[in-house]
C-alpha positions as CSV (number, residue, x, y, z in Angstrom):
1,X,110.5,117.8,117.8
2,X,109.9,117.8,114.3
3,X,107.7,114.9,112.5
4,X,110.9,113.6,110.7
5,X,112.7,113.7,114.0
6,X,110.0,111.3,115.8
7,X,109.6,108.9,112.5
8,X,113.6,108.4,112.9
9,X,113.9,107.9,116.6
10,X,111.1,105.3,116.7
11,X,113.2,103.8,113.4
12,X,116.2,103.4,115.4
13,X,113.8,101.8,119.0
14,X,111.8,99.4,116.5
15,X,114.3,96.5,117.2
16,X,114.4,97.1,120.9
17,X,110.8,98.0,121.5
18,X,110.5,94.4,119.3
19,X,112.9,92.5,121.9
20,X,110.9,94.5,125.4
21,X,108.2,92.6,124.4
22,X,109.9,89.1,123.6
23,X,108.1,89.5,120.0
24,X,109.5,87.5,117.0
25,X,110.0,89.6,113.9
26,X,107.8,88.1,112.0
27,X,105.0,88.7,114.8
28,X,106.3,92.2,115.4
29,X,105.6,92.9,111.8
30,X,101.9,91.7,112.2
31,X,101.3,93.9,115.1
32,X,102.5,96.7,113.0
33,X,100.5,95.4,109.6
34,X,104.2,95.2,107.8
35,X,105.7,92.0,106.4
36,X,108.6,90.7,107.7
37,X,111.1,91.9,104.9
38,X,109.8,95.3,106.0
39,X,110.4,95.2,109.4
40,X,114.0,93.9,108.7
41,X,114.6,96.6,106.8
42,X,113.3,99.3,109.2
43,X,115.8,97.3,111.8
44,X,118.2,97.6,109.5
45,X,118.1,101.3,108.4
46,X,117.2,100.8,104.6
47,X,113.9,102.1,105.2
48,X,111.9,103.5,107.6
49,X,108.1,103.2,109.8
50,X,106.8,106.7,108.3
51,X,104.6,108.8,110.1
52,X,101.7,106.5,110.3
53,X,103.9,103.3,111.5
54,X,105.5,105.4,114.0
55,X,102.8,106.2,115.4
56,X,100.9,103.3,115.5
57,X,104.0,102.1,117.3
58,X,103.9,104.4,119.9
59,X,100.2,103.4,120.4
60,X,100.5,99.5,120.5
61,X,103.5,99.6,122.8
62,X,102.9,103.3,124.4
63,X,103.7,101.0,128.0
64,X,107.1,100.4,126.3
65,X,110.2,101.4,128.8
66,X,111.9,102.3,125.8
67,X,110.0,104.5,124.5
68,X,109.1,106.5,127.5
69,X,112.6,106.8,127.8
70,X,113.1,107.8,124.4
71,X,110.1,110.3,124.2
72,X,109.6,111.4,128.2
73,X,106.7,109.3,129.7
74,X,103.4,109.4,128.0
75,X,103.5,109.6,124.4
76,X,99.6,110.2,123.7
77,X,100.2,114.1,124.2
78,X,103.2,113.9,122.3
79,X,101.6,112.5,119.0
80,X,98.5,114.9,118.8
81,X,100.9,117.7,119.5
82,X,102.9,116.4,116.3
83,X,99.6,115.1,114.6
84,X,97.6,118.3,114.8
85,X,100.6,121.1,114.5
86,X,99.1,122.3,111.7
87,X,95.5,122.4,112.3
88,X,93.1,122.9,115.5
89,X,90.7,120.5,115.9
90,X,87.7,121.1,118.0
91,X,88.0,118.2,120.3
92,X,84.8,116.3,121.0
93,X,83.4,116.5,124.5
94,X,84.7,113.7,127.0
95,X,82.0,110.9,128.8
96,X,82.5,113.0,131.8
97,X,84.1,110.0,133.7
98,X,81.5,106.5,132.7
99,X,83.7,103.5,133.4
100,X,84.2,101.7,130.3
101,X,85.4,98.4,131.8
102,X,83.5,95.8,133.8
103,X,84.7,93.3,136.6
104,X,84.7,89.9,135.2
105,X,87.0,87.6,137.4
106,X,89.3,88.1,140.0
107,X,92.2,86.0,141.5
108,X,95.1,86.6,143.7
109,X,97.3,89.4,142.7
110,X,95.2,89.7,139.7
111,X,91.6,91.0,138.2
112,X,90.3,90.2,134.5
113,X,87.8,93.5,132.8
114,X,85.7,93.4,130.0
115,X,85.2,96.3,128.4
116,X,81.3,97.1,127.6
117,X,81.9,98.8,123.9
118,X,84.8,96.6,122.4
119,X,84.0,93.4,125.0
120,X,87.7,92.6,124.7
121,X,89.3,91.3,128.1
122,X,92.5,92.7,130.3
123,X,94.1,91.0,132.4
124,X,95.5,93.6,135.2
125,X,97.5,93.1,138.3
126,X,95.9,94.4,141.8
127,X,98.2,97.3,141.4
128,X,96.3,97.9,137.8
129,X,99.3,97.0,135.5
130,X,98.5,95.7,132.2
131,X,99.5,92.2,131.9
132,X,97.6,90.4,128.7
133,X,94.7,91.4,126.2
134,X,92.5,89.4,123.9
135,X,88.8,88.8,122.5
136,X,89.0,85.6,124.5
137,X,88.2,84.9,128.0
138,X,89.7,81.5,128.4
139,X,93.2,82.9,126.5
140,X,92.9,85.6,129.4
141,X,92.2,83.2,132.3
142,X,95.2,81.0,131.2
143,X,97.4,84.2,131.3
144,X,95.7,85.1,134.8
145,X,96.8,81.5,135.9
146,X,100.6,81.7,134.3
147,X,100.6,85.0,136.3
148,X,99.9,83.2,139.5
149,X,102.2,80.8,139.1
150,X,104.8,83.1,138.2
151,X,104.1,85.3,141.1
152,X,104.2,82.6,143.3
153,X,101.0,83.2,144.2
């Protein structure tokens, strides 16, 4: 797959990628740092995300069922093999394992993390899927208690 090839394919999943995550598109286009008459556009075909939109895309929503389906699972891979195809970076040695995230709260079916670098909070099922981010605890708590009474919990 060819740079060109990945710009257009995340062109044409922009609008459902928008509607998986029950986003207007006027906050869509925030997420992305576009305005609105962008991102309409982009839906539209009359212009397109580039490179860099595509790919912060494909980071912001890389838990996206579209675009797993589109680009085969994990896209992380996928973008440095299309980011670096040209050069070889020397990649910086890893932490070697440290956890990066710190218990905070804990409820039924649920567990809030802090991580101890950024100090943003996630909100994660028991099962560790990603339900709801943000700088502030008592925005995360309040999603933790819509997820209980969702779950019936």
């Amino acid at each position: 797959m060819t740079r060109e090839e990945f710009v257009k394919k995340t062109d044409e999943q922009l609008r459902l990628v928008r509607t998986e995550y029950a986003l207007t598109q006027e906050s869509m286009a925030g997420c992305l740092g576009l305005s609105k008459k962008t991102l309409v556009n982009i839906e539209k075909g009359r212009c397109s995300l580039g490179w860099t939109g595509a790919a912060a895309l494909c980071s912001l929503f890389s838990q996206s069922t579209v675009l797993q389906n589109t680009f085969g699972g994990d896209m992380q891979d996928m973008l440095k093999a299309l980011a670096f195809e040209k050069v070889t970076p020397k990649y910086p040695k890893t932490m070697g394992g440290r956890v990066w995230w710190q218990e905070t709260e804990q409820g039924d079916g649920w567990h809030i993390q802090q991580n101890y670098i950024s100090r943003h909070y996630r909100l994660l099922t028991d099962d560790d899927r990603h339900v709801f981010s943000s700088f502030e605890l008592e925005r995360v708590m309040a999603a933790a208690a819509e997820f209980e009474r969702e779950s019936g919990l």
